[in-house]
C-alpha positions as CSV (number, residue, x, y, z in Angstrom):
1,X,10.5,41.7,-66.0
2,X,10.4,45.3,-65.8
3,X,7.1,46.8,-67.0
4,X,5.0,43.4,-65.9
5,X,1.6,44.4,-65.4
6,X,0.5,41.0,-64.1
7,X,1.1,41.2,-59.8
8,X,3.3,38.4,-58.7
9,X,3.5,36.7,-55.7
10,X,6.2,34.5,-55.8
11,X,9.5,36.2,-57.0
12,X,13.0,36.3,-56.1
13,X,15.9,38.2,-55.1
14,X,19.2,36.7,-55.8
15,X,19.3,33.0,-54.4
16,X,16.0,33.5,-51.8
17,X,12.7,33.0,-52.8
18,X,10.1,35.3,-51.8
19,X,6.6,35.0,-51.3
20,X,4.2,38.2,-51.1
21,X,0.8,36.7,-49.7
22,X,-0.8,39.3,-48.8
23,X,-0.4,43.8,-49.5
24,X,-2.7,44.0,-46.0
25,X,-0.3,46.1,-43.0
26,X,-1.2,47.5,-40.1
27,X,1.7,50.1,-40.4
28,X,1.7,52.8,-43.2
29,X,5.5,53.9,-42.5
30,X,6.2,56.7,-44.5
31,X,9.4,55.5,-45.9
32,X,7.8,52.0,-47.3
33,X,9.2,51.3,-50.7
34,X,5.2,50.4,-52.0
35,X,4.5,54.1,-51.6
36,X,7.2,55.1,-54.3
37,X,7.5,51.9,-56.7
38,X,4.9,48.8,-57.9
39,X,7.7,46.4,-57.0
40,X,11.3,45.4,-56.7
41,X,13.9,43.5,-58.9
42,X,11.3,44.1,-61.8
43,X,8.6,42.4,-60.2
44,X,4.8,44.0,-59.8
45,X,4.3,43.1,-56.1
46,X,1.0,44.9,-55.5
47,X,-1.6,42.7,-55.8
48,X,-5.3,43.3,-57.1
49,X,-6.9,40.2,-54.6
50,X,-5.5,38.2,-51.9
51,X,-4.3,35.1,-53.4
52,X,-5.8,31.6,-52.2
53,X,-3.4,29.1,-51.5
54,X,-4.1,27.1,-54.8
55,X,-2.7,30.2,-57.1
56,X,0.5,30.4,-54.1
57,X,1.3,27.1,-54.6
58,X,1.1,27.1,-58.6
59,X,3.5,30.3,-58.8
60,X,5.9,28.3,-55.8
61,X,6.3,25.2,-57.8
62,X,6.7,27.0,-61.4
63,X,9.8,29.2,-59.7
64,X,11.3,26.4,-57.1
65,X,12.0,24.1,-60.7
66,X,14.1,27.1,-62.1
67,X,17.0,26.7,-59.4
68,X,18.2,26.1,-56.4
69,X,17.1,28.4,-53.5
70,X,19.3,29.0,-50.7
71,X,15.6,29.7,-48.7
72,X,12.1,30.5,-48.7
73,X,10.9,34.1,-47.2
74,X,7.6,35.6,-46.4
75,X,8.3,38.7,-47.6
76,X,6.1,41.6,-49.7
77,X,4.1,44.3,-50.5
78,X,2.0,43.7,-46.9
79,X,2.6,41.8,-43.8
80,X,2.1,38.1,-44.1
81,X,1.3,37.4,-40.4
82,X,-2.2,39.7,-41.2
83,X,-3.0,36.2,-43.4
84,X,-1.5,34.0,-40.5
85,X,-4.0,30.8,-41.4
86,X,-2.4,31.4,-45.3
87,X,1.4,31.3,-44.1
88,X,0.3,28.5,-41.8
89,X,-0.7,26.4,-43.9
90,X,2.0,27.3,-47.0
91,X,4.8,26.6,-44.7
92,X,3.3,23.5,-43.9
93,X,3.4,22.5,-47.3
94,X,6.4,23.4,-48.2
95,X,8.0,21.5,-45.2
96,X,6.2,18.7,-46.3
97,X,7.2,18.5,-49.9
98,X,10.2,20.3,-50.2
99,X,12.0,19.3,-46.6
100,X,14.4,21.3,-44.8
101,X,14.8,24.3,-46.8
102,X,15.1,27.3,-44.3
103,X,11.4,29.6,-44.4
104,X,11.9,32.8,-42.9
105,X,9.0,35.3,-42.2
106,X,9.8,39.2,-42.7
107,X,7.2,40.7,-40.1
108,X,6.1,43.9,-38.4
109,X,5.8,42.3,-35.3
110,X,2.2,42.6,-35.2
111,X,1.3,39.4,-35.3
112,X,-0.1,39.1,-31.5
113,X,-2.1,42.0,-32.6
114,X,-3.8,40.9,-35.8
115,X,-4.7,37.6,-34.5
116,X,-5.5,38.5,-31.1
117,X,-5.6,34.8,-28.6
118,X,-3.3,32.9,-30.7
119,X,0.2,31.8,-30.2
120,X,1.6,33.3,-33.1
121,X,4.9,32.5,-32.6
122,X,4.7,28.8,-31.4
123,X,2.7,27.9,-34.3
124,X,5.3,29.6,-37.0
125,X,7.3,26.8,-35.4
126,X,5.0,24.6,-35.6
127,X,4.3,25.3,-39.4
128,X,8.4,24.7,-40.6
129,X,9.3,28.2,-39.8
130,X,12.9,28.3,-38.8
131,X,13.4,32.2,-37.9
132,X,12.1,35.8,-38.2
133,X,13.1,39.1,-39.2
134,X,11.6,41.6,-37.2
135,X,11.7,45.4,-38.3
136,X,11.7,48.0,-35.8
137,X,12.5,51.3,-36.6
138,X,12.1,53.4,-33.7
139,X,13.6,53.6,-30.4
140,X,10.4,53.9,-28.4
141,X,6.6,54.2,-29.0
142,X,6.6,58.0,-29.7
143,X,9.9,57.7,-32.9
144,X,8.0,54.3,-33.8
145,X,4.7,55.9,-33.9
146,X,6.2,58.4,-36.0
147,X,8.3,56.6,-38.4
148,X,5.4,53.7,-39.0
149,X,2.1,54.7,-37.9
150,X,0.7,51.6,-37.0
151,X,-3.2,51.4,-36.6
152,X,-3.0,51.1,-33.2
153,X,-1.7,52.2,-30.0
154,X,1.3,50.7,-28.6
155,X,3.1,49.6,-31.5
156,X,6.5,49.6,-30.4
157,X,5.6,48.0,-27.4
158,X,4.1,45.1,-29.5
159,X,7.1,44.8,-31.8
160,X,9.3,43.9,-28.5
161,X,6.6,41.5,-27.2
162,X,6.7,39.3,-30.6
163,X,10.8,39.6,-30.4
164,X,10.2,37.8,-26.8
165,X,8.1,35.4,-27.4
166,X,9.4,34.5,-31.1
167,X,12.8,33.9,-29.4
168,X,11.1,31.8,-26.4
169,X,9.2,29.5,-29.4
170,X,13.1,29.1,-30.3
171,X,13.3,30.5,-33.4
172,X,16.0,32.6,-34.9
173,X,15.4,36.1,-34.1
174,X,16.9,39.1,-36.0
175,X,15.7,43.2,-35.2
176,X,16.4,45.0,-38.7
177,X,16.2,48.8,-39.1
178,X,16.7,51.3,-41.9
179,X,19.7,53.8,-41.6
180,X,17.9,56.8,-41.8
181,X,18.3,59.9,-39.2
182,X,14.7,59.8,-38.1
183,X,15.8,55.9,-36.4
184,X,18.4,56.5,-33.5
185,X,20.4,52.9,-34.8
186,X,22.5,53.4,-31.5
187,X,19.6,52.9,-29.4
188,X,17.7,50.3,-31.5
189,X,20.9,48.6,-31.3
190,X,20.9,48.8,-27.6
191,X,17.1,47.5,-27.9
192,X,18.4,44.8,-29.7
193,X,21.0,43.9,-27.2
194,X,19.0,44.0,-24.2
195,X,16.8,41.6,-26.3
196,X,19.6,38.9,-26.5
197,X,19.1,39.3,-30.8
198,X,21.1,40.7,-33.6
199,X,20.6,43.7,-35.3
200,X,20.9,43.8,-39.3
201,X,21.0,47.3,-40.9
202,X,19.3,47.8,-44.2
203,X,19.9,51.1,-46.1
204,X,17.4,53.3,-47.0
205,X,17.2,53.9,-51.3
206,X,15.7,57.8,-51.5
207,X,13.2,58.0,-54.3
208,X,13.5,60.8,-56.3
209,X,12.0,59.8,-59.6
């Protein structure tokens, strides 16, 4: 796979399916792994056009037939709640044919944000969603603002807003953040506590090619 010059959108790591819907982000976080490589795990992951839900589907059902998959995650080169009416209506589907295989969505936490008046996390529910892994790597607005530079103000404060109400919805809530010294893990971790949610670590590859 290494080398493919065609941009995927459904690949896989391991026994999880992924699907990258969308390279649209309201953060441009310096340490993003788009900025240094095309993909992961061989896979091209930056797409040339937003796929329609047609070309999603085709590329779901050609990968689901190669084996079984543990679970199904929104997870890719952007963040998939800026196409929230294109996750909506995938998870839909793929509740509907393909029953209770767990989705999980991989988000910024800008959801409430990028569809402003909707009840983003109620309708992930809704959809077949069963939980969501939120990244926050910064310990308050000013290491967050640093670390991600989101297009707007407030970030952080978003990224705890979406943990609340994603957790009241009753989905399953992680907070994930990259071991790196510009995140203070001790008090993301403290964050995460006061937030009732686990924290999951993920380690931060350097790029030096």
């Amino acid at each position: 796979m290494v080398g493919e010059e065609k941009p995927i959108v459904v690949y896989w790591l391991g026994n999880s399916l992924y699907l990258n819907i969308t390279n649209k982000c309201s953060n441009r976080c310096w340490f993003c792994f788009r900025n240094f490589k095309n993909g992961v795990g061989g896979f091209n992951l930056k797409l040339k056009k937003e796929p329609t839900t047609a070309e999603v589907k085709a590329e779901f059902e050609a990968a689901w037939s190669l084996k079984r998959w543990s679970e199904v995650v929104f997870c890719g080169f952007g963040e998939p709640t800026a196409r929230l009416p294109v996750l909506l209506e995938f998870a839909r589907w793929i509740r509907e044919h393909y029953g209770s295989v767990p989705i999980r969505v991989d988000t910024n936490g800008h959801g409430y944000v990028l569809n402003k008046g909707r009840s983003v996390a109620e309708e992930l529910r809704d959809a077949g969603v069963s939980s969501v892994s939120v990244s926050l790597n910064g310990h308050d607005e000013t290491s967050y603002a640093e670390n991600c530079k989101p297009d707007f103000a407030g970030g952080f404060a978003a990224v705890v807003d979406f943990v609340k109400k994603a957790k009241k919805a009753g989905l399953e809530v992680e907070v994930s953040a990259v071991r790196m010294p510009e995140v203070n893990i001790d008090k993301v971790k403290a964050i995460a506590e006061s937030l009732d949610v686990p924290l999951r670590i993920r380690d931060y590859i350097p790029c030096f090619w």
